[in-house]
C-alpha positions in Angstrom: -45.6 -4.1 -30.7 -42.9 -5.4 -33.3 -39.5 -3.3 -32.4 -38.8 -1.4 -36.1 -35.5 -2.0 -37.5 -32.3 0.9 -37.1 -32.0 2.8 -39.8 -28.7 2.8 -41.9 -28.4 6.5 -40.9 -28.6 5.7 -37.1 -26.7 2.2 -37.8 -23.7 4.2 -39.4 -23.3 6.9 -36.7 -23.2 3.9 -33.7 -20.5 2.7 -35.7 -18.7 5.8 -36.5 -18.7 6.5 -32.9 -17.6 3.0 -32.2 -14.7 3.3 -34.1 -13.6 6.9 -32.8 -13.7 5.4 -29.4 -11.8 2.3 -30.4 -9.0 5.3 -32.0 -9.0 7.1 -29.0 -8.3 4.8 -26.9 -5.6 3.6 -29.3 -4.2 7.0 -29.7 -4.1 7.1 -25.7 -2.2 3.8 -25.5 0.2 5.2 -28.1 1.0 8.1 -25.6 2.0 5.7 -22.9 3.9 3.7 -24.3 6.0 7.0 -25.8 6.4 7.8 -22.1 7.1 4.5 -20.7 10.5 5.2 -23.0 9.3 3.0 -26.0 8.9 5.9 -28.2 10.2 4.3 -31.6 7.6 1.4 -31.2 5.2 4.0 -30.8 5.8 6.0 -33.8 5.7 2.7 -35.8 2.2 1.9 -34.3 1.3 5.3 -35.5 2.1 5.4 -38.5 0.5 1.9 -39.1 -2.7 3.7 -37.6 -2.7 6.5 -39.8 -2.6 4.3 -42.8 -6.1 3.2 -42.2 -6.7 6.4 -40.8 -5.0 9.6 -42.0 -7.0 12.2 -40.8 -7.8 11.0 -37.1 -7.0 13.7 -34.7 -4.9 13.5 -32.3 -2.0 11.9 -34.1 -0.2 15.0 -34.0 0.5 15.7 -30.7 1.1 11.6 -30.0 3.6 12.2 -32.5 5.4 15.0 -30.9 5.6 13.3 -27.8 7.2 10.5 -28.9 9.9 12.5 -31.0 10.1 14.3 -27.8 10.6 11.7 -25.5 13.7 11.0 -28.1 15.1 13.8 -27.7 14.4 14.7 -31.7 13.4 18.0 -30.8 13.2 19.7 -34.6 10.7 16.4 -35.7 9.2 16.9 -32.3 8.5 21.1 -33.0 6.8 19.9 -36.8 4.5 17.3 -35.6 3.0 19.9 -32.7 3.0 22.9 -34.9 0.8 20.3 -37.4 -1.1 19.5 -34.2 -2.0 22.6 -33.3 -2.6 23.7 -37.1 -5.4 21.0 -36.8 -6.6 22.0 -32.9 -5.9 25.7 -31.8 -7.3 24.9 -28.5 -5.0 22.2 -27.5 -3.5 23.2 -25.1 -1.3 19.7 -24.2 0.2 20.5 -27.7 0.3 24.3 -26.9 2.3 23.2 -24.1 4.3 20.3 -25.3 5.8 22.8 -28.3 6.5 25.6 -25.6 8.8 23.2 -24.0 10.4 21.8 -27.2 11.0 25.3 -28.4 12.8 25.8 -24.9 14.9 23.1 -26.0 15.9 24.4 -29.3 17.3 27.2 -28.1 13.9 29.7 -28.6 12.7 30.7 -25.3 11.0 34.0 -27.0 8.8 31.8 -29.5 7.8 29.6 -26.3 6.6 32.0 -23.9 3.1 32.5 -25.4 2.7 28.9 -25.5 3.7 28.4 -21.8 1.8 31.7 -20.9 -1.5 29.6 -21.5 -0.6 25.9 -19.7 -2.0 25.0 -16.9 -0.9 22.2 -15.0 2.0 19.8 -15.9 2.6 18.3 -19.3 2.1 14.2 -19.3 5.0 14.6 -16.2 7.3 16.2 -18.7 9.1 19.7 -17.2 6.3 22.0 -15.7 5.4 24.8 -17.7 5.3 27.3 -15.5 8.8 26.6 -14.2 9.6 26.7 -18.0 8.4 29.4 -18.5 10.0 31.2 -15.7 13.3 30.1 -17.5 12.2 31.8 -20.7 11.6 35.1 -18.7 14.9 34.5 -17.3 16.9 34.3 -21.0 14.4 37.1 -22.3 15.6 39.2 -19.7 11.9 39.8 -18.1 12.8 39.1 -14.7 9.8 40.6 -12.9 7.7 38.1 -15.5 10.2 35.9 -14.0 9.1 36.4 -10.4 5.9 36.7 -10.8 6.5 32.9 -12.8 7.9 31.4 -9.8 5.5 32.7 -7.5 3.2 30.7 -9.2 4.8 27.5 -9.2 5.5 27.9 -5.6 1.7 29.2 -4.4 2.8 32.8 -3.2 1.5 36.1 -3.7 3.0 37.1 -6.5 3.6 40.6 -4.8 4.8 39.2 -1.6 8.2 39.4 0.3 8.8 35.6 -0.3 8.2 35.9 -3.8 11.2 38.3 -4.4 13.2 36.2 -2.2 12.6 33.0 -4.0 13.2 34.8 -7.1 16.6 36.4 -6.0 17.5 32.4 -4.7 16.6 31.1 -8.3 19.0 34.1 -10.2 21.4 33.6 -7.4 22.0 30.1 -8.9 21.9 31.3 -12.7 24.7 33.4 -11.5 22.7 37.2 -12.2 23.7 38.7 -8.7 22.9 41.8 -9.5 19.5 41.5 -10.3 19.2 38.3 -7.6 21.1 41.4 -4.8 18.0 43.6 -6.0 15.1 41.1 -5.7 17.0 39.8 -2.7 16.6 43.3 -0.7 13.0 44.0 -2.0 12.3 41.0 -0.4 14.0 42.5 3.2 12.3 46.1 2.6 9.4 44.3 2.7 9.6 41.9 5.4 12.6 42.7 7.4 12.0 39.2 9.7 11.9 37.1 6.7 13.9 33.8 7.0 16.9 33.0 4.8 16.7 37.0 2.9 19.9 37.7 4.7 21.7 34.5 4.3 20.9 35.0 -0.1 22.0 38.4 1.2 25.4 37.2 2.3 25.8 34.4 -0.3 25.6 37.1 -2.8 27.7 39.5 -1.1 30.6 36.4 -0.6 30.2 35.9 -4.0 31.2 39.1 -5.4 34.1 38.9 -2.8 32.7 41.4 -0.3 33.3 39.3 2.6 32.6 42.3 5.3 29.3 42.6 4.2 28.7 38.9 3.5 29.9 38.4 7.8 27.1 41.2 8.8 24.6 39.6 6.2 25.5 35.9 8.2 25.4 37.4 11.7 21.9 39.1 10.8 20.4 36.0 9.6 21.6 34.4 12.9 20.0 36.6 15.1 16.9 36.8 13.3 16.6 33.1 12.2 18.9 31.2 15.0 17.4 28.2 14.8 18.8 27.6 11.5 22.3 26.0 11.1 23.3 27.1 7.7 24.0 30.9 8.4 26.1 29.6 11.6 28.3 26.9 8.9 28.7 30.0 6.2 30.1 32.3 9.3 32.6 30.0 10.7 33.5 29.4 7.2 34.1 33.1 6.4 35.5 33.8 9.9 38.0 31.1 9.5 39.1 32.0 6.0 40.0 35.3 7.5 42.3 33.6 10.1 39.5 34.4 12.9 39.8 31.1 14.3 38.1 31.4 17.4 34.9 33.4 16.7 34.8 30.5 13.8 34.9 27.5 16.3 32.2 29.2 17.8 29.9 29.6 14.9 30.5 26.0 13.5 29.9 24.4 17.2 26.6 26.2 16.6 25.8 24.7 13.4 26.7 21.2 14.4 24.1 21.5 17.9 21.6 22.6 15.4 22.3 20.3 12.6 24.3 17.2 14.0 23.8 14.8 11.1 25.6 17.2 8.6 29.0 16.6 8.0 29.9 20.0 6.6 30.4 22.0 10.2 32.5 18.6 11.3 34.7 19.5 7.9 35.2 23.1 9.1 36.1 22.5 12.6 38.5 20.1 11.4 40.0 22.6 9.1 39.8 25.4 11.6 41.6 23.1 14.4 44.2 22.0 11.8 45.1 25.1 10.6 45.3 26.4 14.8 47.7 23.5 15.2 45.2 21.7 17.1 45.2 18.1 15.2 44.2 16.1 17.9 41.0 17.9 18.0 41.0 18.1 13.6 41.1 14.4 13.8 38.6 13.8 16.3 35.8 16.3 14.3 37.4 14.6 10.8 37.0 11.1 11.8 33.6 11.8 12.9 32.7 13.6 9.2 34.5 10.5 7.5 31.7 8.2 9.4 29.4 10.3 7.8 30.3 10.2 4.3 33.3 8.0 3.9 33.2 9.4 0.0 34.2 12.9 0.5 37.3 13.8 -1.1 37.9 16.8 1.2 37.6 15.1 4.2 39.9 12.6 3.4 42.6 15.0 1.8 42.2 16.7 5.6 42.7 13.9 7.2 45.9 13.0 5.5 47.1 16.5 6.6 46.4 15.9 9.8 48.0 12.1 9.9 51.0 13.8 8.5 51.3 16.3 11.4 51.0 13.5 13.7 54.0 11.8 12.2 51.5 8.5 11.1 52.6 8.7 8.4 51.0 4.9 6.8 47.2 6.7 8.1 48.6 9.7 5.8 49.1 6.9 3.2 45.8 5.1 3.4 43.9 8.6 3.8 45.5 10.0 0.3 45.3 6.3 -1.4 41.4 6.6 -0.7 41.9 10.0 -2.2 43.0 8.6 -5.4 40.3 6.0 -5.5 37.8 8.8 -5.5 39.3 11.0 -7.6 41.0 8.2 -10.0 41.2 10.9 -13.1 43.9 12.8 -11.2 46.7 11.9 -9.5 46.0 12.6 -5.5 47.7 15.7 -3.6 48.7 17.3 -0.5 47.1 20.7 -0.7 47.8 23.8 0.8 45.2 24.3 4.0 43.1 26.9 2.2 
């Protein structure tokens, strides 16, 4: 049986959708070669492409990601806005202009873009974290929290969630509210690892340095496998002239944690300022093996050589000083 011929109706829809593949697939090329840090050659192509084509979608948001990636932030806000004027349900553009609008300044105006993303954006910032930071300049820090949680996998109502929500607004410097989630996090779960040590971080931080010790020495004894509490006590002990409950604390941190050269600093302090600088050398010379580029440890060390009456040590130990710190001239600080 003789085959009958297409029709042009069925002839021009195989090549329509030829040619919206054949876009598509340009349009996705485009987008990598924005991120691959070619982004000007990629808004030339598009705009080459949209000549012979000026109403293919998707053009937009290729757009925005391109003036994104070039850190032209107003363009970048335009061409998603027109994206998502063309495609309310695309939610890479939805979540591309939350970001951007984060950047401008206008975390209000992002969140109910970032509210809706799921995922990550192309490996651009992830939304939720984002949008945690929005929370956080909107003042909403239980949204906050419960932002966090997300991005981390916990129960949004759980013990670790408050904690790693007071650790986050510890580091934007909110104590208060980081104290509050901080101690929700110890009503909750008395036993939970590291809520004390945020506990006495905050409390050193606002200067309340009898609290921040218990906070330390709680943390110890619940947690005492972990060196960190053990290096914050000696630190605090020794700032208060309590050298020898110090020594103790910081020989505790460097059993648990021997490849970290910040216990070896603060013994060598601690022995220094005890008039011990046989043993501050031995602990300093062992922290300068570590990390030959700390400026601390070398501005010890030439404390300690000068002590010792070696005085040409003192002078290599301060000249390595300036090296590092070549925008200021080198100096022989006060033990603090």
């Amino acid at each position: 049986m003789r085959q009958q011929p297409l029709s042009a109706l069925f002839l021009f829809a195989v090549l329509t959708s030829n040619t919206c593949a054949q876009s598509t697939e340009t349009l996705d090329k485009l987008q990598v070669l924005a991120n691959s840090g070619r982004g000007v050659e990629a808004l030339q192509q598009l705009d080459t492409l949209v000549a012979s084509r000026p109403k293919l979608a998707g053009v937009a948001r290729v757009r925005g990601i391109a003036l994104y990636n070039l850190n032209r932030f107003p363009e970048a806000d335009a061409a998603f806005a027109d994206a998502l004027s063309q495609d309310s349900h695309d939610e890479e553009a939805a979540q591309m202009r939350g970001l951007t609008l984060y950047r401008l300044g206008r975390p209000q105006e992002a969140i109910p873009l970032l509210e809706g993303a799921h995922g990550s954006a192309q490996g651009k910032a992830d939304p939720t974290y984002v949008l945690a930071l929005c929370y956080v300049e909107a003042h909403r820090y239980e949204d906050a929290r419960r932002a966090y949680a997300t991005q981390y996998g916990l129960a949004p109502e759980s013990a670790a969630a408050y904690l790693l929500a007071g650790r986050m607004l510890f580091r934007r410097e909110l104590l208060p509210v980081a104290e509050g989630f901080a101690k929700e996090a110890v009503r909750r779960d008395p036993k939970l690892p590291l809520a004390h040590e945020l506990l006495g971080e905050i409390a050193l931080a606002g200067g309340r340095f009898e609290e921040a010790q218990a906070e330390f020495q709680q943390e110890s004894a619940t947690n005492p496998l972990e060196a960190a509490p053990y290096e914050r006590l000696g630190d605090l002990l020794g700032r208060q002239g309590k050298f020898a409950e110090a020594q103790v604390a910081l020989q505790r941190a460097v059993l648990l944690e021997p490849n970290a050269t910040g216990p070896y600093i603060l013994l060598g302090r601690t022995a220094l300022r005890q008039g011990d600088a046989v043993a501050a050398l031995t602990y300093l010379q062992k922290a300068e093996t570590m990390d030959p580029a700390s400026a601390i440890t070398h501005n010890l060390l030439a404390q300690t050589y000068r002590v010792m009456k070696r005085d040409e040590d003192a002078a290599r130990e301060l000249d390595a000083l300036q090296k590092l710190n070549s925008s200021a001239a080198p100096a022989l600080h006060a033990i603090p």
